[in-house]
DRENTORKOL-3810 file (N, C-alpha, C; in nm, 4 decimals):
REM DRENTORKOL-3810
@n.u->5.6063; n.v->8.9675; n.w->6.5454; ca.u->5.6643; ca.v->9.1002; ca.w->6.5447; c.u->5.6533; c.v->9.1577; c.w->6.4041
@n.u->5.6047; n.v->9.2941; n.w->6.3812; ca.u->5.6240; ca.v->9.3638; ca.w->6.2771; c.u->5.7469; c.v->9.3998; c.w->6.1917
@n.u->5.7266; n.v->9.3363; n.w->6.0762; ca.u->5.8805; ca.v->9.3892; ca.w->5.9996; c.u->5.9287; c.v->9.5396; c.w->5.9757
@n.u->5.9940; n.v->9.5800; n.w->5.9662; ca.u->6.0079; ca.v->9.7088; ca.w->5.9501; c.u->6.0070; c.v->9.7819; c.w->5.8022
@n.u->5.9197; n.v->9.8860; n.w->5.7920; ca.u->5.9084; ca.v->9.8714; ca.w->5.6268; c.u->6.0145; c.v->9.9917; c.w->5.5552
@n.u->5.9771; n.v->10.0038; n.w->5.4438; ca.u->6.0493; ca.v->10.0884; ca.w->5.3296; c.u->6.0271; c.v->10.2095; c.w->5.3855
@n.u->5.9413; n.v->10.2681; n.w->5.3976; ca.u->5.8981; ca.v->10.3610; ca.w->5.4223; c.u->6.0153; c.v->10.4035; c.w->5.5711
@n.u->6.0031; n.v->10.3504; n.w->5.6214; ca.u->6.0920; ca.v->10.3457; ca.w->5.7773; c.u->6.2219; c.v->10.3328; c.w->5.7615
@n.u->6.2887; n.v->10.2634; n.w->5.7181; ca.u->6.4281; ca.v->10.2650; ca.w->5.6354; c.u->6.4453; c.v->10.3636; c.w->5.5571
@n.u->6.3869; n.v->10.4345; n.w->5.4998; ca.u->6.4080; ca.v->10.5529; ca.w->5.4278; c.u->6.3603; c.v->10.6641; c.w->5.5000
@n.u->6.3013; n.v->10.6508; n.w->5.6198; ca.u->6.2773; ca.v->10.7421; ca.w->5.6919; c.u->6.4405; c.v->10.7902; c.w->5.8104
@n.u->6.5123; n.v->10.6598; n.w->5.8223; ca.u->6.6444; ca.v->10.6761; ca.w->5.8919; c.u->6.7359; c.v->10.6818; c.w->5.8100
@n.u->6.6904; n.v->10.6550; n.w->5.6523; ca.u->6.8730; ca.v->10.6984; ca.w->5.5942; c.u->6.8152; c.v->10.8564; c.w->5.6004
@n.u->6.7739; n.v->10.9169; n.w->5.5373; ca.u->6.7069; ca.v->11.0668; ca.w->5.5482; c.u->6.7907; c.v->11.0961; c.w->5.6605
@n.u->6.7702; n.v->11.0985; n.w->5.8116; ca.u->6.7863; ca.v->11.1100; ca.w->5.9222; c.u->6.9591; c.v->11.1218; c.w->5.9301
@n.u->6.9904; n.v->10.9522; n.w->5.8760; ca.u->7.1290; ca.v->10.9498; ca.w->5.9018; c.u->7.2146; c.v->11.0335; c.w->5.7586
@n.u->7.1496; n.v->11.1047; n.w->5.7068; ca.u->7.1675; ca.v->11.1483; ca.w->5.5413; c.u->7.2282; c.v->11.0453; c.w->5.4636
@n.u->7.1887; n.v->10.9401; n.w->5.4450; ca.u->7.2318; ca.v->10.8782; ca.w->5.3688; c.u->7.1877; c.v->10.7947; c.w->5.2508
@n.u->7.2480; n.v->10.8195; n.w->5.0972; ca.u->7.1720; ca.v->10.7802; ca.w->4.9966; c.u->7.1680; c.v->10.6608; c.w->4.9638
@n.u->7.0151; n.v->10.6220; n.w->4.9273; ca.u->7.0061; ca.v->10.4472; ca.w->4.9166; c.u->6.9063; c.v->10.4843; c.w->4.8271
@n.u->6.9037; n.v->10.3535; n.w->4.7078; ca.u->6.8747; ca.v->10.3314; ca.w->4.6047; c.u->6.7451; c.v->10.2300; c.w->4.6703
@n.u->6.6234; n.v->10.2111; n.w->4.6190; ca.u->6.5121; ca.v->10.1743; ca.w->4.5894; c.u->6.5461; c.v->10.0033; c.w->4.6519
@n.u->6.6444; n.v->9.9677; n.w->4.5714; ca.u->6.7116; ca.v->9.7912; ca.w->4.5702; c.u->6.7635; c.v->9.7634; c.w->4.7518
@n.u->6.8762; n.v->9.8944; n.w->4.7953; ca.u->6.8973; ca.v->9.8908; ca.w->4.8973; c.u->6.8292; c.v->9.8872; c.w->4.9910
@n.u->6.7037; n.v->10.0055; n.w->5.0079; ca.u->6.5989; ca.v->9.9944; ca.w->5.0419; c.u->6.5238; c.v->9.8447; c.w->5.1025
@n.u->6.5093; n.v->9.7897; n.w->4.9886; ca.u->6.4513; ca.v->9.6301; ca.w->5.0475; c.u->6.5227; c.v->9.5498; c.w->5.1432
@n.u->6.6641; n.v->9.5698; n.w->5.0945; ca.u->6.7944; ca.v->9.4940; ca.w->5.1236; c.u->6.7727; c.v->9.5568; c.w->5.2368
@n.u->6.7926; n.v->9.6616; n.w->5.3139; ca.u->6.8196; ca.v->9.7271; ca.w->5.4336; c.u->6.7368; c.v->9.6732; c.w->5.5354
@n.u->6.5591; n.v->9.6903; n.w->5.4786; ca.u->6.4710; ca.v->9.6313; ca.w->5.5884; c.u->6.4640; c.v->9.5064; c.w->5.6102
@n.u->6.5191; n.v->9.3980; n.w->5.5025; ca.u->6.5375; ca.v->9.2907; ca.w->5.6060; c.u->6.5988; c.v->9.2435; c.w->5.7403
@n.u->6.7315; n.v->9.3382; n.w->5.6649; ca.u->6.8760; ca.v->9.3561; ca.w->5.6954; c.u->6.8271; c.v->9.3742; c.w->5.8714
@n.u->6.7661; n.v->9.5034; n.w->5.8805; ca.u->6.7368; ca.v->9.5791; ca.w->6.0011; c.u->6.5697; c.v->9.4832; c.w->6.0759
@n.u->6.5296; n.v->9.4248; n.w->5.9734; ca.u->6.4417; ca.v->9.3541; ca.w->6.0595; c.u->6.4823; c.v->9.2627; c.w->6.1107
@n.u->6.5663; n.v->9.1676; n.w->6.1079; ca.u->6.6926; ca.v->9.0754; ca.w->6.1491; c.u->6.7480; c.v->9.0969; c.w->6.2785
@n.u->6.8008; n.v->9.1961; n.w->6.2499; ca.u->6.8312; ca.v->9.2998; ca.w->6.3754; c.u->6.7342; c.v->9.2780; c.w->6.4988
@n.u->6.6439; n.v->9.3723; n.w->6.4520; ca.u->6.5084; ca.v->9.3797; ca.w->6.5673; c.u->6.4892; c.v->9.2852; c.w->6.6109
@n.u->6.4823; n.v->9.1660; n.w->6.5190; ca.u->6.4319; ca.v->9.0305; ca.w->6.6495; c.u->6.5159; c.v->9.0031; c.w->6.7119
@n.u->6.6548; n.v->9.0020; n.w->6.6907; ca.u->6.7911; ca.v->8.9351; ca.w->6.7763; c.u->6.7492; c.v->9.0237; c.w->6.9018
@n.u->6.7604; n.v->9.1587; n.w->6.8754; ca.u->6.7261; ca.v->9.2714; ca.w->7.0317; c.u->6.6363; c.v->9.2481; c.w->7.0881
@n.u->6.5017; n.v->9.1769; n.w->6.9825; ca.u->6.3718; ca.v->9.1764; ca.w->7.0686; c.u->6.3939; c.v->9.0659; c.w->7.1525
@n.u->6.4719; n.v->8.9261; n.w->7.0845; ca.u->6.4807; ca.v->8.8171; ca.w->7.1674; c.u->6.5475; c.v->8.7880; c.w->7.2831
@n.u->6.6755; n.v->8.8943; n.w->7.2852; ca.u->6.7972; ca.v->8.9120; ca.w->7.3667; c.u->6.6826; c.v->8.9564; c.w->7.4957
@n.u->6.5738; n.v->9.0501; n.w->7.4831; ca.u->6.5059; ca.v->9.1270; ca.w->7.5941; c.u->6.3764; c.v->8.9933; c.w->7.6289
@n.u->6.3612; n.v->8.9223; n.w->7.5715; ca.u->6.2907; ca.v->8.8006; ca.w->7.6123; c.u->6.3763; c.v->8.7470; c.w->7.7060
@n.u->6.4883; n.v->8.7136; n.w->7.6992; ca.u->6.5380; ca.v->8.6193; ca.w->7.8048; c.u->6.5948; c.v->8.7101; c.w->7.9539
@n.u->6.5589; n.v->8.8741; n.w->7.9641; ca.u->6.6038; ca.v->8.8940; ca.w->8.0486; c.u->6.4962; c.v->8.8433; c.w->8.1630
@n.u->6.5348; n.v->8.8399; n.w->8.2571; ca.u->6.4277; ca.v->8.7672; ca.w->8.3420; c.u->6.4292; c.v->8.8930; c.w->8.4618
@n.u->6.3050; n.v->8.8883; n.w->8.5597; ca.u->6.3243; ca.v->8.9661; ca.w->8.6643; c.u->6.4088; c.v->8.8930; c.w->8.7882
@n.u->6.4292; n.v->8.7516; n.w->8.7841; ca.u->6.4733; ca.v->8.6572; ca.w->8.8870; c.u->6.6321; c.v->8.6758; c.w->8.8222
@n.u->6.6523; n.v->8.7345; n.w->8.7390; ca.u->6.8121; ca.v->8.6876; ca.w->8.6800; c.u->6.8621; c.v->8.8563; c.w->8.7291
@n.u->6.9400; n.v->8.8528; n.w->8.8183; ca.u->7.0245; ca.v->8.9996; ca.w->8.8575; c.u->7.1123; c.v->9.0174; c.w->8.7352
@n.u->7.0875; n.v->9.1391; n.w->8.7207; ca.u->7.1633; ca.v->9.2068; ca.w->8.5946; c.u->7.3693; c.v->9.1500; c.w->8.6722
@n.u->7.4536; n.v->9.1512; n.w->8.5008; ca.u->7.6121; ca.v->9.1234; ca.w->8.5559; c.u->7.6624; c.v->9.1595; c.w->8.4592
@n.u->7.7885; n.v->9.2646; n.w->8.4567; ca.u->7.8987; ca.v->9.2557; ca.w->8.3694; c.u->7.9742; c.v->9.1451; c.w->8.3255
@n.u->7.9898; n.v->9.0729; n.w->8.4220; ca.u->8.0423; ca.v->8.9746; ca.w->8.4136; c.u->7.9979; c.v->8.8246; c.w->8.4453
@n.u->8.0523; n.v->8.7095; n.w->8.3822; ca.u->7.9620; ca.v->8.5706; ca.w->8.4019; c.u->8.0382; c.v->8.4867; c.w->8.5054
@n.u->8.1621; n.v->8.5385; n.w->8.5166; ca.u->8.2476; ca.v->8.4924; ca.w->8.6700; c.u->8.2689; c.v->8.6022; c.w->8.7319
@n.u->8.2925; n.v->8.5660; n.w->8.8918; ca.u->8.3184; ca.v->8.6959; ca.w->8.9604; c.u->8.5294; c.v->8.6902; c.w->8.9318
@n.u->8.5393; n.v->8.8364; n.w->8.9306; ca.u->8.6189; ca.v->8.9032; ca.w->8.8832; c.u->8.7356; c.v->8.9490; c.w->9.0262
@n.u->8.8687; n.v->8.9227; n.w->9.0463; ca.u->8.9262; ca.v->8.9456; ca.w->9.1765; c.u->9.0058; c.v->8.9790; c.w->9.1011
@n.u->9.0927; n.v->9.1114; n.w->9.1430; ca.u->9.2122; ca.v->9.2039; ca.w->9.0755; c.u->9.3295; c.v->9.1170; c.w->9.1902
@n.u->9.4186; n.v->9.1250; n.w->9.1187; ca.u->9.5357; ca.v->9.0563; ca.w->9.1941; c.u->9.6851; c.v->9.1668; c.w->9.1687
@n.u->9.6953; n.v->9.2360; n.w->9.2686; ca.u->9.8167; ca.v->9.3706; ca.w->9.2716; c.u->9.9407; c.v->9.2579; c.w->9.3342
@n.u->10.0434; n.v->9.3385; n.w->9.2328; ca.u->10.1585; ca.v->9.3244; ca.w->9.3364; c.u->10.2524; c.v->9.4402; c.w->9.3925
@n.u->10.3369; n.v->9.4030; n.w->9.4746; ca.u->10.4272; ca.v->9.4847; ca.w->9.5253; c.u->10.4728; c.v->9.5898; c.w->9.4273
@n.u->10.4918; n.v->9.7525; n.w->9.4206; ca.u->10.6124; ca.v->9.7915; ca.w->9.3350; c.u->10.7393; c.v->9.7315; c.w->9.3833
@n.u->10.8281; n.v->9.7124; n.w->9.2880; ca.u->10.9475; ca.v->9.6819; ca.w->9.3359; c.u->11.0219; c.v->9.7954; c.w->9.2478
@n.u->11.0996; n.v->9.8798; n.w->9.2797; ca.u->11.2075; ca.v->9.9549; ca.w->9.2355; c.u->11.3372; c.v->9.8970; c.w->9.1771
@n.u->11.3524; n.v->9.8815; n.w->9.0382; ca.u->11.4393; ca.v->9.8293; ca.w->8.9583; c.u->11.5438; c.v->9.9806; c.w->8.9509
@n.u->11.6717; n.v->9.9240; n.w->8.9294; ca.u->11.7475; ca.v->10.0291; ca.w->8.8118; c.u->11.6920; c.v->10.1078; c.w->8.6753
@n.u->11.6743; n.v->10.1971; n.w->8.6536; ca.u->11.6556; ca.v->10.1948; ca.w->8.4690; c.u->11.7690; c.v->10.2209; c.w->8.3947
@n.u->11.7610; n.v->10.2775; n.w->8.2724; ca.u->11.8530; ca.v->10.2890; ca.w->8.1887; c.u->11.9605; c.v->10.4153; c.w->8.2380
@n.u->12.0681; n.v->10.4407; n.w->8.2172; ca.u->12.1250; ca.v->10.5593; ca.w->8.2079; c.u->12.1261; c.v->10.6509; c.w->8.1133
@n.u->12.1739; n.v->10.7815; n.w->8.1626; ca.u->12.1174; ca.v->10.8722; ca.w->8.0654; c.u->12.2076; c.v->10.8206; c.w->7.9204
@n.u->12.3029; n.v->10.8025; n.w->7.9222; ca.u->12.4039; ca.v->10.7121; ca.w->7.8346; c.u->12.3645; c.v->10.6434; c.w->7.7534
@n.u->12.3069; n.v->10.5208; n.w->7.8291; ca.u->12.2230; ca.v->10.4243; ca.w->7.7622; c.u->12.1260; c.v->10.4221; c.w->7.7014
@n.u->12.0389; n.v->10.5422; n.w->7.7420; ca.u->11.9294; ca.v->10.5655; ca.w->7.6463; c.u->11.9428; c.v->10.6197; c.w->7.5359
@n.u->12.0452; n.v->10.7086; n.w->7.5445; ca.u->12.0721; ca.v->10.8338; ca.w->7.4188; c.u->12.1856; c.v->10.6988; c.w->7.2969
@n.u->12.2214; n.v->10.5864; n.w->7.3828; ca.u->12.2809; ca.v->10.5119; ca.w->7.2891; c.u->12.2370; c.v->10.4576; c.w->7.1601
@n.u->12.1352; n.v->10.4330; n.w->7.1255; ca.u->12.0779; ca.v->10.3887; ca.w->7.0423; c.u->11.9979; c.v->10.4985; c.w->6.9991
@n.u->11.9904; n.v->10.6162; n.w->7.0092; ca.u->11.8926; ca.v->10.6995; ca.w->6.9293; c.u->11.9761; c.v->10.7417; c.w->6.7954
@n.u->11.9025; n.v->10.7814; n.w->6.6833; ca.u->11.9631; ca.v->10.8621; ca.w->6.5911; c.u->12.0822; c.v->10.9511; c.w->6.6033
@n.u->12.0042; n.v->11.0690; n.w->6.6571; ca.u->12.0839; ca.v->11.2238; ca.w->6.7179; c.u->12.0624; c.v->11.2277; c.w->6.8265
@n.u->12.1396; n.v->11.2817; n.w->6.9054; ca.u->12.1417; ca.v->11.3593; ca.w->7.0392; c.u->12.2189; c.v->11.4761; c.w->7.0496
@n.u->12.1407; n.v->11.5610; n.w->7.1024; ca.u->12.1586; ca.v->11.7175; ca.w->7.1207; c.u->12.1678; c.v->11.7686; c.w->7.3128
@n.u->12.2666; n.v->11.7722; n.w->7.3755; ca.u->12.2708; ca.v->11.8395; ca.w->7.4828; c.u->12.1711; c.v->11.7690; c.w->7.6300
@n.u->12.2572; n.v->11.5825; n.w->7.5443; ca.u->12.2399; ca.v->11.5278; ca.w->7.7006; c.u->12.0190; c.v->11.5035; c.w->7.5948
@n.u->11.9866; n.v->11.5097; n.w->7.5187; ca.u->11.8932; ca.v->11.4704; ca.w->7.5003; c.u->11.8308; c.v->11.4226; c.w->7.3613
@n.u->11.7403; n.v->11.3494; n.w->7.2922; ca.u->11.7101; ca.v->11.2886; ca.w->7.1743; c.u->11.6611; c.v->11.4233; c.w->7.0891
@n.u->11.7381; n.v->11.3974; n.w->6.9792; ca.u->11.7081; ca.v->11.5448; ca.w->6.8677; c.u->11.6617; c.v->11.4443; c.w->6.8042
@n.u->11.5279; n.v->11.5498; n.w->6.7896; ca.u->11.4308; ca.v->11.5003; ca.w->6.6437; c.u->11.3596; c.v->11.5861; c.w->6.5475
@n.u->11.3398; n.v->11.5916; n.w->6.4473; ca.u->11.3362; ca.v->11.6370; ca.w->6.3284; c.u->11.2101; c.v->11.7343; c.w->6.4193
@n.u->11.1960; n.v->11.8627; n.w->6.3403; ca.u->11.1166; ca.v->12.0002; ca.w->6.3541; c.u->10.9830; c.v->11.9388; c.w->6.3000
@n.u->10.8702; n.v->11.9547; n.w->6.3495; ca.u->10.7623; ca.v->11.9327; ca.w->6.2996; c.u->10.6149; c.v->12.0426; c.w->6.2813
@n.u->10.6836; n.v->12.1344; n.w->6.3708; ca.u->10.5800; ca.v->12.2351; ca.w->6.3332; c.u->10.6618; c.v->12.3596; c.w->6.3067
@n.u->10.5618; n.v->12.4392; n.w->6.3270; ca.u->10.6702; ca.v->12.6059; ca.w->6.2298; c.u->10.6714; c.v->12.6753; c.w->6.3809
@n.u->10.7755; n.v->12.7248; n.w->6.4617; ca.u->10.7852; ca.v->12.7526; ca.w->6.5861; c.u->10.8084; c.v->12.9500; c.w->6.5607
@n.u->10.7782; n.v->12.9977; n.w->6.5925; ca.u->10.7943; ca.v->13.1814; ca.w->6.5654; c.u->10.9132; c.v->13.1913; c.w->6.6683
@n.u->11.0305; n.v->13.2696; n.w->6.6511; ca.u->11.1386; ca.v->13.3048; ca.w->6.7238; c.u->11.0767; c.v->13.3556; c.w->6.8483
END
């Protein structure tokens, strides 16, 4: 497989606008030729006999019942807050509201 050169790495920072120094440059195309073979090799082992899978076990969702609990009261919730204002949690103003 062909390495990927300077020229080409500086053809995608351009692209991605991004500035790289001469040094990086070298550093990058190894960097990215590295790359390429892992992808190229990953596509070697796909096979036409191997069915494509999300997953490597099959996958069974297991639901249960709702069950309807109690929740809190209105009491109980407002118990532990900071402030409460009219049966509800007061909290600090955060935007600028016009009358």
């Amino acid at each position: 497989m062909a390495t990927i050169s300077r020229e080409e790495v500086a053809h995608l920072a351009r692209l991605a606008r991004l500035a790289v120094t001469d040094d990086e440059l070298d550093t990058f195309a190894g960097q990215l030729d590295v790359i390429l073979q892992a992808v190229a090799q990953v596509g070697e082992v796909a096979a036409v006999d191997v069915p494509p899978t999300s997953h490597s076990v099959p996958l069974t969702n297991v639901f249960r019942d709702d069950v309807v609990v109690p929740g809190l009261t209105r009491e109980e919730a407002l118990s532990g807050a900071p402030d409460a204002e009219e049966n509800r949690f007061r909290v600090p103003r955060i935007l600028d509201e016009e009358a």
